[in-house]
KOLBATOR-753580 format. One record per residue: residue number from 0; x, z, y of N, C-alpha, C, O, CB in turn. Coordinates in Angstrom, 1 decimal. Atoms other than C-alpha are relative to their C-alpha. Glycine has a CB too. Layout:
# residues N
i->NUM | nu->X | nw->Z | nv->Y | cau->X | caw->Z | cav->Y | cu->X | cw->Z | cv->Y | ou->X | ow->Z | ov->Y | cbu->X | cbw->Z | cbv->Y
...
This chain:
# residues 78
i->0 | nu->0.6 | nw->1.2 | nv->0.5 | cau->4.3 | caw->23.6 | cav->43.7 | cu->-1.5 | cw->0.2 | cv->0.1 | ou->-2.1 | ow->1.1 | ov->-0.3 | cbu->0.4 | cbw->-0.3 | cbv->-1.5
i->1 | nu->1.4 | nw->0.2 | nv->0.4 | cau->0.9 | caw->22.6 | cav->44.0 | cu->-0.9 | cw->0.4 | cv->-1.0 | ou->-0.4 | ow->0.0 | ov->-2.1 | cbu->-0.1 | cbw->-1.0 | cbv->-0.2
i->2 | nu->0.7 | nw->-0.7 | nv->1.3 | cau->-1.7 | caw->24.3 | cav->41.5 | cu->-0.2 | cw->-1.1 | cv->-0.6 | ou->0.2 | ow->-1.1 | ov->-1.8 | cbu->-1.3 | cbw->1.0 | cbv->0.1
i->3 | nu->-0.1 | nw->0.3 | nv->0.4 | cau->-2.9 | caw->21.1 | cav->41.4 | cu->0.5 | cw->-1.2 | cv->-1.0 | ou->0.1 | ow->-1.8 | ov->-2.0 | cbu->-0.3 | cbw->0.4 | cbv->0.3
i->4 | nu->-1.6 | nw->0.7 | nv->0.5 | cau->0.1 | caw->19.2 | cav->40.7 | cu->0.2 | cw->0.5 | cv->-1.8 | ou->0.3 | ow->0.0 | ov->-2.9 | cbu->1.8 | cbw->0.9 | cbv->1.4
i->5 | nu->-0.2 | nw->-0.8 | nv->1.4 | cau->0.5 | caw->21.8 | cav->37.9 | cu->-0.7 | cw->0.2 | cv->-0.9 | ou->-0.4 | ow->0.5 | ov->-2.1 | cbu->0.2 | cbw->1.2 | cbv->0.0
i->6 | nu->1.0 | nw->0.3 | nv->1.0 | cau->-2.5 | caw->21.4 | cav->36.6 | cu->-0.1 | cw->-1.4 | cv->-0.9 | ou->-0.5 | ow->-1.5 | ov->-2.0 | cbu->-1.2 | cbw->0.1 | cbv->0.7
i->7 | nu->-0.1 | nw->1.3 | nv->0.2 | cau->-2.0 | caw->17.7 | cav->36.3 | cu->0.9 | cw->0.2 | cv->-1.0 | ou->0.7 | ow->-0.3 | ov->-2.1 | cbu->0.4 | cbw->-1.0 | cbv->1.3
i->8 | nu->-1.5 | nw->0.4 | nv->1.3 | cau->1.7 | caw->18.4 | cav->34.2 | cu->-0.6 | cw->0.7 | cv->-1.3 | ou->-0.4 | ow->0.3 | ov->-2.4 | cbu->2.1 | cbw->0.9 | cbv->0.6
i->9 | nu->0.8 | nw->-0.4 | nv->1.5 | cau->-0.4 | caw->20.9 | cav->31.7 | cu->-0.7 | cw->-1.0 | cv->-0.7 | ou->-0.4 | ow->-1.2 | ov->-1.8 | cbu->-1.1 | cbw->1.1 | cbv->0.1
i->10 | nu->1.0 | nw->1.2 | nv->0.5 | cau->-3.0 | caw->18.1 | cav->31.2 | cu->0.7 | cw->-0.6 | cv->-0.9 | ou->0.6 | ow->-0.5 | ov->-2.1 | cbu->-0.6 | cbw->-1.0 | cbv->0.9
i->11 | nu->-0.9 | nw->0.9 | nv->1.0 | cau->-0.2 | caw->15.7 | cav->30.4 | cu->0.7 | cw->0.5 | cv->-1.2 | ou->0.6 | ow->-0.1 | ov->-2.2 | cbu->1.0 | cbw->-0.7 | cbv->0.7
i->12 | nu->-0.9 | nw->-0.7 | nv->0.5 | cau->2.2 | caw->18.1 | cav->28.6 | cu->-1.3 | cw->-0.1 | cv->-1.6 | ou->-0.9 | ow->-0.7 | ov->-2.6 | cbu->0.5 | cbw->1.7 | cbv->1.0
i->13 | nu->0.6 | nw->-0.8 | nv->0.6 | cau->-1.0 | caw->19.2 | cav->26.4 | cu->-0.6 | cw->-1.5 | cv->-1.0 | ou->-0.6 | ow->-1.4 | ov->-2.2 | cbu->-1.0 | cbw->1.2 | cbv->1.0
i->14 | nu->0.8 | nw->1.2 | nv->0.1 | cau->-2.7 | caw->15.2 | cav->26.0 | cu->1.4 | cw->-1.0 | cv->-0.8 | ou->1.3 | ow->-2.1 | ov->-1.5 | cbu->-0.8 | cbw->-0.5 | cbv->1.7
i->15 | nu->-0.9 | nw->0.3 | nv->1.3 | cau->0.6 | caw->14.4 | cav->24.3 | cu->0.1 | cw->0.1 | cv->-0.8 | ou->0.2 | ow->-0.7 | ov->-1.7 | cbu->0.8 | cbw->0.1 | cbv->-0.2
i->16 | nu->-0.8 | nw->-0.4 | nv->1.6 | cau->1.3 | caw->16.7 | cav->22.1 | cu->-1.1 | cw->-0.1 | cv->-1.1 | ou->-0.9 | ow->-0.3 | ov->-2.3 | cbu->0.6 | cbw->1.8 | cbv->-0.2
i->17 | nu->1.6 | nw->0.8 | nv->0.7 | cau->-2.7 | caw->15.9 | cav->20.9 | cu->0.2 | cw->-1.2 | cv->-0.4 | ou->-0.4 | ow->-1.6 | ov->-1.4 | cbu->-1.5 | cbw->-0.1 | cbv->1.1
i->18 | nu->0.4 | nw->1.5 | nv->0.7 | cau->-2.1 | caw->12.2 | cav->20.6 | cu->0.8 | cw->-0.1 | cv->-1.3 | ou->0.5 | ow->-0.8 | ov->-2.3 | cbu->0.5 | cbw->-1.3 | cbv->1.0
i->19 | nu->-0.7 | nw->0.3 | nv->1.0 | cau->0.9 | caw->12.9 | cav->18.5 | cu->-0.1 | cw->0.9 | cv->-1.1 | ou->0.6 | ow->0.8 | ov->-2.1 | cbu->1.2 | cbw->0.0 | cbv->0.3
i->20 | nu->0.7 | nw->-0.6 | nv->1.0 | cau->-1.0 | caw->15.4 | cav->16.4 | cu->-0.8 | cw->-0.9 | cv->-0.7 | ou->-0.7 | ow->-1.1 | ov->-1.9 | cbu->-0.7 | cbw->1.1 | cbv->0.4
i->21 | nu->1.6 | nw->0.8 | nv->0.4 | cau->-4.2 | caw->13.2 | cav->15.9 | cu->0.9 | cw->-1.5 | cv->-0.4 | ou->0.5 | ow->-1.9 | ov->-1.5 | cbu->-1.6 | cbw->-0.3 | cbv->1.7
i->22 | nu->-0.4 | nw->1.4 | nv->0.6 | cau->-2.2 | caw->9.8 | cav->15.3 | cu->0.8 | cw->0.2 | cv->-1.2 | ou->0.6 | ow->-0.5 | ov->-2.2 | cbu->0.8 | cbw->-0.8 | cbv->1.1
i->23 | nu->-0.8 | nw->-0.6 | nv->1.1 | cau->0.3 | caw->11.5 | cav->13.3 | cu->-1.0 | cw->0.0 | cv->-1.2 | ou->-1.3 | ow->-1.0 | ov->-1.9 | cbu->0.6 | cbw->1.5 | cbv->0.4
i->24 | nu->1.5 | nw->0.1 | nv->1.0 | cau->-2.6 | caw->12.8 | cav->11.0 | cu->-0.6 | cw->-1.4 | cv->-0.7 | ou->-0.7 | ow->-1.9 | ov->-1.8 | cbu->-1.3 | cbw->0.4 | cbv->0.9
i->25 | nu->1.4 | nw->0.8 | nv->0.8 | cau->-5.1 | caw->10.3 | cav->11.0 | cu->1.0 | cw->-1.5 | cv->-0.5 | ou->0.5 | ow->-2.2 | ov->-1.3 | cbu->-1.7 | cbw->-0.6 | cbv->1.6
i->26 | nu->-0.6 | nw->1.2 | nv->0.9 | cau->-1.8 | caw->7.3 | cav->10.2 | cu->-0.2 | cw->0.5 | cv->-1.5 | ou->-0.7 | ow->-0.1 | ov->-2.4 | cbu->1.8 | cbw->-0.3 | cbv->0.4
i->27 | nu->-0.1 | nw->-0.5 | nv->1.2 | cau->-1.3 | caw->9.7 | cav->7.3 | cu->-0.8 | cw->-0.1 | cv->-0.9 | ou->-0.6 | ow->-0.4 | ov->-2.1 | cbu->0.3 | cbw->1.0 | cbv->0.0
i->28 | nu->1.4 | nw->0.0 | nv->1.0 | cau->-4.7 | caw->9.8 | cav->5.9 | cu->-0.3 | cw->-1.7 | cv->0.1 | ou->-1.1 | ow->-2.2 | ov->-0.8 | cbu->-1.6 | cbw->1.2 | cbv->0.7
i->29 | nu->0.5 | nw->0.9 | nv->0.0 | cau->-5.0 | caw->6.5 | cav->6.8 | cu->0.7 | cw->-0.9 | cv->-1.0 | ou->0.0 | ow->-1.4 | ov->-1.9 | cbu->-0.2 | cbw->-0.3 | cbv->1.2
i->30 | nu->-0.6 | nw->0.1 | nv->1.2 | cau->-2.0 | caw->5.3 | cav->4.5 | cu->-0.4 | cw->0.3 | cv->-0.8 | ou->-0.8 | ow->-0.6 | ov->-1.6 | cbu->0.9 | cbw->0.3 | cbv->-0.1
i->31 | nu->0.6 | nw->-1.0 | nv->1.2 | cau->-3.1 | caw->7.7 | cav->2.0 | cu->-0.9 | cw->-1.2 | cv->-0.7 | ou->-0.7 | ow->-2.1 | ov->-1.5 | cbu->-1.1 | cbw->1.7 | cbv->0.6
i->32 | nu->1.1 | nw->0.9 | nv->0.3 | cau->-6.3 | caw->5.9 | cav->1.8 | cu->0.4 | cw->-1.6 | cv->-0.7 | ou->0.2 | ow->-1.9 | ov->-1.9 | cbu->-0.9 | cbw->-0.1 | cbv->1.4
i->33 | nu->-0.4 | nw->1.5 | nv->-0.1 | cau->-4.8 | caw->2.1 | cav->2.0 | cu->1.0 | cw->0.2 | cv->-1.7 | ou->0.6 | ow->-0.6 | ov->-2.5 | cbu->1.2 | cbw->-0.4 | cbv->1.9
i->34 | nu->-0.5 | nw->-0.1 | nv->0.6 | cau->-2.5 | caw->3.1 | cav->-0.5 | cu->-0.3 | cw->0.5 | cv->-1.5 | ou->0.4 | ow->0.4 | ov->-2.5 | cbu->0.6 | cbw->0.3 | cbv->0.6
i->35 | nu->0.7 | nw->-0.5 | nv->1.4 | cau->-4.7 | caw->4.8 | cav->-3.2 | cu->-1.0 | cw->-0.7 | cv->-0.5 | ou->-1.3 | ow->-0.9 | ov->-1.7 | cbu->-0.5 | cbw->1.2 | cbv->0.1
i->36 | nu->1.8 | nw->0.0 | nv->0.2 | cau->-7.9 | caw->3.7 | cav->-3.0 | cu->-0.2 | cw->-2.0 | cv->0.2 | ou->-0.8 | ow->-2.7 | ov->-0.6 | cbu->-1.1 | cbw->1.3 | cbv->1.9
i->37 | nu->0.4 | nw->0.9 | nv->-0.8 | cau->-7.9 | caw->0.2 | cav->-0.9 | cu->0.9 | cw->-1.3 | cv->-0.5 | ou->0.8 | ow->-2.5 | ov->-0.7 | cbu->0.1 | cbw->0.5 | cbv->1.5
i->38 | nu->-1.1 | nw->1.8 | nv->0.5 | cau->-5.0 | caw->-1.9 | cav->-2.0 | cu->0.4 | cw->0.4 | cv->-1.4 | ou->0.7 | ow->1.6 | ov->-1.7 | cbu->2.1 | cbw->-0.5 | cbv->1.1
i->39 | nu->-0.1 | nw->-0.2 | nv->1.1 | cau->-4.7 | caw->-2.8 | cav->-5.7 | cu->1.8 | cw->-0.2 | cv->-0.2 | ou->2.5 | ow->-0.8 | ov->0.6 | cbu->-0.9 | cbw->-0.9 | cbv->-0.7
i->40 | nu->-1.3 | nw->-0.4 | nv->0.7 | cau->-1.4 | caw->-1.9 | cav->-7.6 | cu->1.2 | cw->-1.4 | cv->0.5 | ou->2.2 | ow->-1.5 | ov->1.2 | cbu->-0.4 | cbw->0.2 | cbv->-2.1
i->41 | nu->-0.8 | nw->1.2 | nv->0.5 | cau->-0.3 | caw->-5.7 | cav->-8.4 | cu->0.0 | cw->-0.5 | cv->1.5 | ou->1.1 | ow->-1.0 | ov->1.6 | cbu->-0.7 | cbw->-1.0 | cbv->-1.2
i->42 | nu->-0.2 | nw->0.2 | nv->-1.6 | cau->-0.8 | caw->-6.5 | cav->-4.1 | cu->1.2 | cw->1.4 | cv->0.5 | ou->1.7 | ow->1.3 | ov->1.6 | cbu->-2.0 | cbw->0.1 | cbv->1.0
i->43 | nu->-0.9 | nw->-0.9 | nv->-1.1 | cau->1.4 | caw->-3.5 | cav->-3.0 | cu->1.4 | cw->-0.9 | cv->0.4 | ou->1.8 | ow->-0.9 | ov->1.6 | cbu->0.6 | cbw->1.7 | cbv->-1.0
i->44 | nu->-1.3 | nw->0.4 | nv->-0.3 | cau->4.7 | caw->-5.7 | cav->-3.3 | cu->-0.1 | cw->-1.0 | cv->1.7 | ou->0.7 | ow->-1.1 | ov->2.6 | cbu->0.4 | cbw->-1.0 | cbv->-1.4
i->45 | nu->0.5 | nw->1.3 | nv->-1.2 | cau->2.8 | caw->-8.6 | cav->-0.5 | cu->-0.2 | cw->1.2 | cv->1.1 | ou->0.6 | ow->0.8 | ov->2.0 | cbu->-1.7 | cbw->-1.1 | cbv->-0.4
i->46 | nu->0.6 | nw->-0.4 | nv->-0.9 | cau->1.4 | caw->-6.0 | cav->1.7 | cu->1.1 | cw->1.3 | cv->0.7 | ou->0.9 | ow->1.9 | ov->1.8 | cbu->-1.5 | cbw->0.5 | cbv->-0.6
i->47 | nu->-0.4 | nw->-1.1 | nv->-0.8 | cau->4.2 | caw->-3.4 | cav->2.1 | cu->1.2 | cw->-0.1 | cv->1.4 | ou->1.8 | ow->0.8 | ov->1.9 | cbu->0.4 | cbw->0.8 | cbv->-1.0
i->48 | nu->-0.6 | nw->0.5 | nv->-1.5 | cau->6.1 | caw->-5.8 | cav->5.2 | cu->-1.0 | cw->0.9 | cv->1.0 | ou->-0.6 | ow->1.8 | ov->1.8 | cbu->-0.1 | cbw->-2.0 | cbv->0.2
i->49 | nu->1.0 | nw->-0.3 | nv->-1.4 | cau->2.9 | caw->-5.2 | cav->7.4 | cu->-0.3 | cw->1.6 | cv->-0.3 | ou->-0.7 | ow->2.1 | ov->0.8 | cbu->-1.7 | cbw->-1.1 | cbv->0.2
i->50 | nu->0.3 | nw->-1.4 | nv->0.4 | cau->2.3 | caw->-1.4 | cav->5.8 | cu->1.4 | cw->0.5 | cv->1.2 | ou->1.4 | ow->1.1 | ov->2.3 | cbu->0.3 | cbw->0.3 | cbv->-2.0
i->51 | nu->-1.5 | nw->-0.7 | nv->-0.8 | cau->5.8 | caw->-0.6 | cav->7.3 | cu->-0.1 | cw->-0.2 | cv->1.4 | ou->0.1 | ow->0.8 | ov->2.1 | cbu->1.5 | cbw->-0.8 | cbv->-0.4
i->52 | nu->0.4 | nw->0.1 | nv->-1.1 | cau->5.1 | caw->-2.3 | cav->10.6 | cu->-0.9 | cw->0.5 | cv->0.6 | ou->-0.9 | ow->0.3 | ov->1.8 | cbu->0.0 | cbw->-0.8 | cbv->0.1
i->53 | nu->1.0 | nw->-0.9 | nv->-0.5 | cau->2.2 | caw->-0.2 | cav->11.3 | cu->0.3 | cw->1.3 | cv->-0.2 | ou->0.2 | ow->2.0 | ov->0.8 | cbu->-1.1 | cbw->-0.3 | cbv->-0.6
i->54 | nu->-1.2 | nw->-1.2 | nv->-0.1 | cau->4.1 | caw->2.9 | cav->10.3 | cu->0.7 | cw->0.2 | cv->0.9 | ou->1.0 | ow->1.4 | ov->1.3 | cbu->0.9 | cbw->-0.2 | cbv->-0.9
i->55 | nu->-1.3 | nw->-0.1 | nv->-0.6 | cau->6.5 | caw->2.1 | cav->12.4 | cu->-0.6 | cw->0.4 | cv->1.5 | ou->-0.2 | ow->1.3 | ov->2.2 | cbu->0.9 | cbw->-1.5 | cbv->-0.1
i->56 | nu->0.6 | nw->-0.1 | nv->-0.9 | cau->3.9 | caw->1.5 | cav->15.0 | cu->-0.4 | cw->1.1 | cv->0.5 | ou->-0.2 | ow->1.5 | ov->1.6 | cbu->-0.7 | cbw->-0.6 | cbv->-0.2
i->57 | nu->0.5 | nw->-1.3 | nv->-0.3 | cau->2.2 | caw->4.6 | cav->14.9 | cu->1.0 | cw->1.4 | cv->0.0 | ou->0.9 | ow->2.4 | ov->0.6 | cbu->-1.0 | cbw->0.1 | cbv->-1.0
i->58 | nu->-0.9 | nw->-1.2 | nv->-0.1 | cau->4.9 | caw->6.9 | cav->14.1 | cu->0.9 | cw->-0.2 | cv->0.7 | ou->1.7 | ow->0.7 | ov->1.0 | cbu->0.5 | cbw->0.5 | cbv->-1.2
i->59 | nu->-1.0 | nw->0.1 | nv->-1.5 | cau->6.9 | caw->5.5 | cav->16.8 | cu->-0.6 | cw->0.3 | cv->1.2 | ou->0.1 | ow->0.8 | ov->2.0 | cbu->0.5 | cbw->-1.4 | cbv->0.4
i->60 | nu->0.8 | nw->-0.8 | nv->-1.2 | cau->4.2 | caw->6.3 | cav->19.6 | cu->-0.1 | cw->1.2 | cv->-0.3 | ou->-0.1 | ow->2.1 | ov->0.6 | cbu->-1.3 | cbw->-0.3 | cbv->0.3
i->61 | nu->-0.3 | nw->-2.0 | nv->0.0 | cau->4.3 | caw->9.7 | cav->18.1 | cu->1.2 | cw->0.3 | cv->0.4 | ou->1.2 | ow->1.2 | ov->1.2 | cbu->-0.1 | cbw->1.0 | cbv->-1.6
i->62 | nu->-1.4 | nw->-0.8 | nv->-0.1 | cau->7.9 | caw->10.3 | cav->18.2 | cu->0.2 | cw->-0.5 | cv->1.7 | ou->0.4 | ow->0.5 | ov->2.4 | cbu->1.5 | cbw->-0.5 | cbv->-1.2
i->63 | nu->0.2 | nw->0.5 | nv->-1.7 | cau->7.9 | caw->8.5 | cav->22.0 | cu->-0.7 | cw->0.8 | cv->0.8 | ou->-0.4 | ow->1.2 | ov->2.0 | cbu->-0.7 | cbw->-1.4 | cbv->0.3
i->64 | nu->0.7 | nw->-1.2 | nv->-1.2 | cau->5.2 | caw->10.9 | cav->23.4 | cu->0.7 | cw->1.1 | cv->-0.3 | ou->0.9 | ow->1.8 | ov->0.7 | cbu->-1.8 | cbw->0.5 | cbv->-0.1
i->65 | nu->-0.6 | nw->-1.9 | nv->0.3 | cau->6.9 | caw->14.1 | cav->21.9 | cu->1.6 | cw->-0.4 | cv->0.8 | ou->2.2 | ow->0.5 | ov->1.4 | cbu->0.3 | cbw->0.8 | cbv->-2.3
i->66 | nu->-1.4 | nw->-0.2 | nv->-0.8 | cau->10.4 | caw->12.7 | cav->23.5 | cu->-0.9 | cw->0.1 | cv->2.0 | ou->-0.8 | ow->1.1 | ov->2.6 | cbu->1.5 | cbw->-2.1 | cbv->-0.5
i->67 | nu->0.3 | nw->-0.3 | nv->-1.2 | cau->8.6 | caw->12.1 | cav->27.1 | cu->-0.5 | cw->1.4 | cv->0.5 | ou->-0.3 | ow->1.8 | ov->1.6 | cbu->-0.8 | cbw->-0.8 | cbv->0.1
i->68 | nu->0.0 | nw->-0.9 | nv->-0.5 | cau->7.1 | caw->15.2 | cav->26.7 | cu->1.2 | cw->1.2 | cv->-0.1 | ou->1.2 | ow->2.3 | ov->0.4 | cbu->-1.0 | cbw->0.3 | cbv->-0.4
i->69 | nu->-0.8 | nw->-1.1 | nv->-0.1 | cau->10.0 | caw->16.9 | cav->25.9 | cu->1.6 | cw->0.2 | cv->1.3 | ou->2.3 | ow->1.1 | ov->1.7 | cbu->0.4 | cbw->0.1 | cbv->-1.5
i->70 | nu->-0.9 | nw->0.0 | nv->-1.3 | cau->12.3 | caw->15.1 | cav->28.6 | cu->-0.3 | cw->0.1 | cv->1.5 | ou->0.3 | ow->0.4 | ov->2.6 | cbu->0.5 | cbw->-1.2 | cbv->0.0
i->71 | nu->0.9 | nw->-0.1 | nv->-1.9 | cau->9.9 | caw->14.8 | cav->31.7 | cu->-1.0 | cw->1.0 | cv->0.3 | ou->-1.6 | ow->1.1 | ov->1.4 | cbu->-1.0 | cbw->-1.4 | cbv->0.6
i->72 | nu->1.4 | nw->-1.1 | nv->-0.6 | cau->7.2 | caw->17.7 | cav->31.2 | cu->0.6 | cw->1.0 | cv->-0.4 | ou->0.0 | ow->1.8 | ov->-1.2 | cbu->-1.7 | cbw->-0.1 | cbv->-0.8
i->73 | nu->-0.3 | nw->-1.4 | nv->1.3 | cau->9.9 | caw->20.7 | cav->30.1 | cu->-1.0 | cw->1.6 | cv->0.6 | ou->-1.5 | ow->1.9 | ov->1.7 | cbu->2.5 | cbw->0.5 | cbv->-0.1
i->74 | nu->1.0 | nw->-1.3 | nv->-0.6 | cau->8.1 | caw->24.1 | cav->30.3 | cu->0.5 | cw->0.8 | cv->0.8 | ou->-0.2 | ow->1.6 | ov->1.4 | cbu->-0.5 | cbw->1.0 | cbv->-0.9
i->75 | nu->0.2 | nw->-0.6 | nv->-1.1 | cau->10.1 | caw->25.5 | cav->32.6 | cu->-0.6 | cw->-0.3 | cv->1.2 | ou->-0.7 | ow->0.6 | ov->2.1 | cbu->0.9 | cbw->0.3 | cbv->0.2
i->76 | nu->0.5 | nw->0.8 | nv->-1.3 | cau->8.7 | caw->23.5 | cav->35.4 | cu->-1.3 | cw->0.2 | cv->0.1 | ou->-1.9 | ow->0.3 | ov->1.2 | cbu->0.3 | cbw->-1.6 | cbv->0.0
i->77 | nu->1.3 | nw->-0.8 | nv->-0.6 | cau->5.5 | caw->24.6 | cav->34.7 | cu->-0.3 | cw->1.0 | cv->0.1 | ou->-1.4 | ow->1.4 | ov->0.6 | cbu->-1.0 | cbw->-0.1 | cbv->-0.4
């Protein structure tokens, strides 16, 4: 294989598992926040349809990059 073929599948392999670290994270803190600090007590019942849908949002692009990387970039191949 190409070095830089192989350089290309580390990049990707590596620029996944980063998005699904950093999005992972920063949903968490970012809930955190929304949920402590930002939305009052007596609004949590109204706001937690679209809370969930953005949850869903973000922690479904995490779990989607970690399945691509784990079905199309496996490490033996690099």
């Amino acid at each position: 294989m190409d070095t830089t073929k192989l350089n290309i599948k580390k990049a990707v392999r590596f620029a996944l598992l980063l998005y699904a670290i950093l999005i992972g994270l920063g949903g968490t803190v970012m809930f955190s926040v929304l949920l402590i600090w930002v939305i009052p007590t007596d609004q949590l019942a109204y706001v937690s349809l679209p809370l969930t849908m953005m949850a869903l949002f973000f922690y479904g692009t995490c779990v989607a990059s970690l399945v691509v990387r784990s079905k199309f970039f496996k490490k033996e191949g690099i």
